[in-house]
MIVOVEX-790057 format. One line per 5 residues: number of its first residue (from 1); their letters; for each residue x, y, z of C-alpha. Coordinates in steps of 0.02 Angstrom, whole numbers, plus 50000, padded with zeros to 5 digits. Each point is the difference from the previous one (the first is absolute). Layout:
<sites>
NUM> a> X:Y:Z ~ ...;
</sites>
This chain:
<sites>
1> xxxxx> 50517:50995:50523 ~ 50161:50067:50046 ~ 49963:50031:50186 ~ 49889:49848:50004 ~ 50051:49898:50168;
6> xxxxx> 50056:49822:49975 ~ 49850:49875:50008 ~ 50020:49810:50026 ~ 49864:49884:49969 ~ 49936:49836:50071;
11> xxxxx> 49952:49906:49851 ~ 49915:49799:49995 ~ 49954:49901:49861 ~ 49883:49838:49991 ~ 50073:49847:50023;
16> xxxxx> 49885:49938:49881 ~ 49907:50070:49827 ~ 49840:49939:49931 ~ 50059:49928:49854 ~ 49870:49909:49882;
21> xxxxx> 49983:49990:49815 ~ 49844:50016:49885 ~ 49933:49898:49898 ~ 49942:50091:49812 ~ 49825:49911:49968;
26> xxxxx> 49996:50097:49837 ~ 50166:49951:49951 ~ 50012:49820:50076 ~ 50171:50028:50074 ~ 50080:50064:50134;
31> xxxxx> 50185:50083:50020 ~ 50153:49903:50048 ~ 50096:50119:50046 ~ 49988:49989:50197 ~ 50034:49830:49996;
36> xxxxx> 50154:49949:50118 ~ 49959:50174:50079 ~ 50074:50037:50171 ~ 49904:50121:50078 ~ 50147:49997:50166;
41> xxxxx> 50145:50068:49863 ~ 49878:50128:49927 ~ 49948:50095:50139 ~ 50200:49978:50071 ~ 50043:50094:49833;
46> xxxxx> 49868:50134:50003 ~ 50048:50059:50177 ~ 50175:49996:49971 ~ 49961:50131:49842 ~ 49844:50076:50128;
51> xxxxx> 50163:50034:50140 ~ 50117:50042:49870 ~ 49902:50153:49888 ~ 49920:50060:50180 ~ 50193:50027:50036;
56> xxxxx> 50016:50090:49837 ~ 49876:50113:50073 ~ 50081:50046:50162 ~ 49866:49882:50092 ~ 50117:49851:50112;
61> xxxxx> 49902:49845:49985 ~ 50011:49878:50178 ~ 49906:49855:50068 ~ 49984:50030:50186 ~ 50061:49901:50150;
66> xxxxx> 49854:49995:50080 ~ 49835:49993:49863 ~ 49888:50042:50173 ~ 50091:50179:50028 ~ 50040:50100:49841;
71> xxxxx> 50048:50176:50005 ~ 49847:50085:49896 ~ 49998:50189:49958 ~ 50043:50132:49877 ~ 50166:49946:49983;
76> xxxxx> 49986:49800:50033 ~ 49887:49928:49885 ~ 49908:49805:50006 ~ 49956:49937:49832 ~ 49925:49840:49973;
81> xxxxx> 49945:49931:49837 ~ 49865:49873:50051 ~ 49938:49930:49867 ~ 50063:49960:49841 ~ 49893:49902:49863;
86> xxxxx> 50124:49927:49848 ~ 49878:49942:49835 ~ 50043:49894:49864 ~ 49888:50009:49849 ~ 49985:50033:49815;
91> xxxxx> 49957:50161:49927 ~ 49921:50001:49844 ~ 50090:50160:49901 ~ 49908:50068:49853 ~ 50132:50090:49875;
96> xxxxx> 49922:50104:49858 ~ 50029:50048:49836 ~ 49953:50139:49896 ~ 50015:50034:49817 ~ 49922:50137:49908;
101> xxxxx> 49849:49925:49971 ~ 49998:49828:50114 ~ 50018:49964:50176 ~ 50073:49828:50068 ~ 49997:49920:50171;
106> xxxxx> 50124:49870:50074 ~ 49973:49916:50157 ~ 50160:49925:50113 ~ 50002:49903:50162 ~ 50128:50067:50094;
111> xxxxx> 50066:49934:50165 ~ 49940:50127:50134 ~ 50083:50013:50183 ~ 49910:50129:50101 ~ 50049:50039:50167;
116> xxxxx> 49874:50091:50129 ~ 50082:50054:50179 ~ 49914:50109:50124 ~ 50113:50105:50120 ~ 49996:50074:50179;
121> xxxxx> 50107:50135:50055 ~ 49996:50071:50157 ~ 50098:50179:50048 ~ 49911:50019:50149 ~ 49817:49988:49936;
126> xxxxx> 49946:49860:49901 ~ 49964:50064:49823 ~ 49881:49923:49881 ~ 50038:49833:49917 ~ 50119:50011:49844;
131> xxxxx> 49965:49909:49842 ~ 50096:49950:49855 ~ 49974:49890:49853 ~ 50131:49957:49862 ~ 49992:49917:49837;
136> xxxxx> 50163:49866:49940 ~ 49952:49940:49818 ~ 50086:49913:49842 ~ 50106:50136:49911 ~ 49898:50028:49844;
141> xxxxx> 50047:50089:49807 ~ 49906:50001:49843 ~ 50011:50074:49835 ~ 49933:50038:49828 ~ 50076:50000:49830;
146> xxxxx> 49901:50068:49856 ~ 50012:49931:49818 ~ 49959:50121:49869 ~ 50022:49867:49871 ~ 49883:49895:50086;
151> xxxxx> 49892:50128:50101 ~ 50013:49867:50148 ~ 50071:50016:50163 ~ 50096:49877:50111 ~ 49981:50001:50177;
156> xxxxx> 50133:49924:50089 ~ 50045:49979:50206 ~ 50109:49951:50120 ~ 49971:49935:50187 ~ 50136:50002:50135;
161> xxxxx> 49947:49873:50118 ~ 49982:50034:50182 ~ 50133:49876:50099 ~ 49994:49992:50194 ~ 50178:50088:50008;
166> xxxxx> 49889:50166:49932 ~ 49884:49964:50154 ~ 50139:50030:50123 ~ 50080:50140:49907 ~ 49805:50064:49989;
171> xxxxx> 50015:49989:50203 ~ 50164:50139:49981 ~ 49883:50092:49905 ~ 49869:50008:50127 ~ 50116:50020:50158;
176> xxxxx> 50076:50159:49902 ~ 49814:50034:49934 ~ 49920:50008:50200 ~ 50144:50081:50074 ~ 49976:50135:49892;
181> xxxxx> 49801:50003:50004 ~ 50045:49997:50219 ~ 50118:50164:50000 ~ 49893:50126:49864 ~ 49838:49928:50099;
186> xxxxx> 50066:50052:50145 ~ 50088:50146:49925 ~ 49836:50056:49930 ~ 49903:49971:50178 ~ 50133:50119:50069;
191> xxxxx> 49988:50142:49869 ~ 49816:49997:49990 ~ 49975:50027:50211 ~ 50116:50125:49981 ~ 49906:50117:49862;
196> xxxxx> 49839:49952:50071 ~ 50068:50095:50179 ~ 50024:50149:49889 ~ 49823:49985:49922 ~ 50055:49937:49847;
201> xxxxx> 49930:49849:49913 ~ 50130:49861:49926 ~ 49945:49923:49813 ~ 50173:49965:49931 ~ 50088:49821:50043;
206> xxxxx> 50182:50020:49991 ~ 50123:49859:49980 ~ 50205:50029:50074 ~ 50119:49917:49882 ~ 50135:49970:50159;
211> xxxxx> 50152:49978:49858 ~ 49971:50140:49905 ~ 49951:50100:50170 ~ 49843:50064:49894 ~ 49814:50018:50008;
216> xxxxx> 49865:49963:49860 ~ 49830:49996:49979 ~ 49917:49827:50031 ~ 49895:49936:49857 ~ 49826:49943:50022;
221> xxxxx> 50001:49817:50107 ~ 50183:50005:50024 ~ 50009:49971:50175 ~ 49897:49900:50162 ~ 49805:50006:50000;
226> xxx> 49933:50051:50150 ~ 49879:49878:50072 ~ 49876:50090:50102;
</sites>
């Protein structure tokens, strides 16, 4: 990392998302949450956070004079994220309880954004597609109090409503989220070509934390999905 050579990267996003909401046939409703939704200000706001944590990672993010000639190679990379999918819907969230000899069920709708985006990135050889797909949903708590007097128990809960103002934080989120998944992807891509020259075979994902100048282990799904 130290004596890595500075990289600058070509980066496009859609001017347009598919954005649709569902409607819950089970539930008879749908969400309202996307309603006065503008689809221009949230993908503005995810690649200003997308150009801003690729910085934080030593990558300078640029949008070419010419979109017909970009520099591509090792050091100049072209990432495109061409498709992006935003979902409205309800979730139906099942929260259990257990006592010592009972168990309870309680079902929620919850308002559910889930965003989908497929990515391209190009360092001088077209790798495969990326894929990521996020949950948004209403903050939910619950709890339990016991009577021994009684030998009941009251279940109580709270819901913290999604508002569109968490859908364009969500798109910080996201633009922080991918920029991340982009660099330990292509981290990874690096590390593994290089043990597989010296006949060794690469198993272990690692993730660089670019603030605390560290390494980690990533955990299971936490990061793109290779679409072959």
């Amino acid at each position: 990392m130290a004596n890595r050579p500075n990289i600058a990267a070509a980066v496009y996003f859609p001017e347009q998302a598919e954005v649709k909401v569902e409607y819950n046939d089970q539930l008879g409703k749908k969400t309202e949450v996307l309603n006065g939704f503008d689809q221009d200000m949230f993908l503005d706001v995810m690649y200003h956070a997308y150009a801003e944590a690729m910085g934080d990672y030593g990558v300078d993010v640029y949008v070419p004079e010419d979109a017909d000639n970009v520099q591509i190679d090792s050091t100049h990379w072209l990432i495109i994220l061409s498709q992006m999918e935003v979902v409205g819907r309800i979730t139906e969230y099942e929260d259990y309880l257990f006592s010592d000899t009972d168990e309870f069920s309680y079902k929620h709708p919850l308002n559910t954004v889930n965003v989908a985006s497929w990515f391209e990135v190009n360092d001088g050889n077209w790798r495969p597609v990326l894929f990521c797909e996020h949950n948004l949903m209403d903050g939910f708590d619950s709890k339990t109090d016991f009577s021994i007097w009684t030998n009941t128990i009251d279940y109580s809960y709270s819901i913290d409503t999604l508002k569109l103002k968490d859908v364009y934080n969500y798109a910080v989120y996201l633009g922080k989220l991918y920029a991340g998944y982009t660099y330990d992807y292509m981290l990874n891509s690096y590390v593994g070509a290089e043990l597989k020259k010296k006949g060794y075979a690469y198993q272990i994902m690692l993730r660089y934390d670019p603030y605390e100048k560290k390494f980690r282990y990533a955990e299971e799904d936490d990061g793109f999905v290779e679409i072959k």
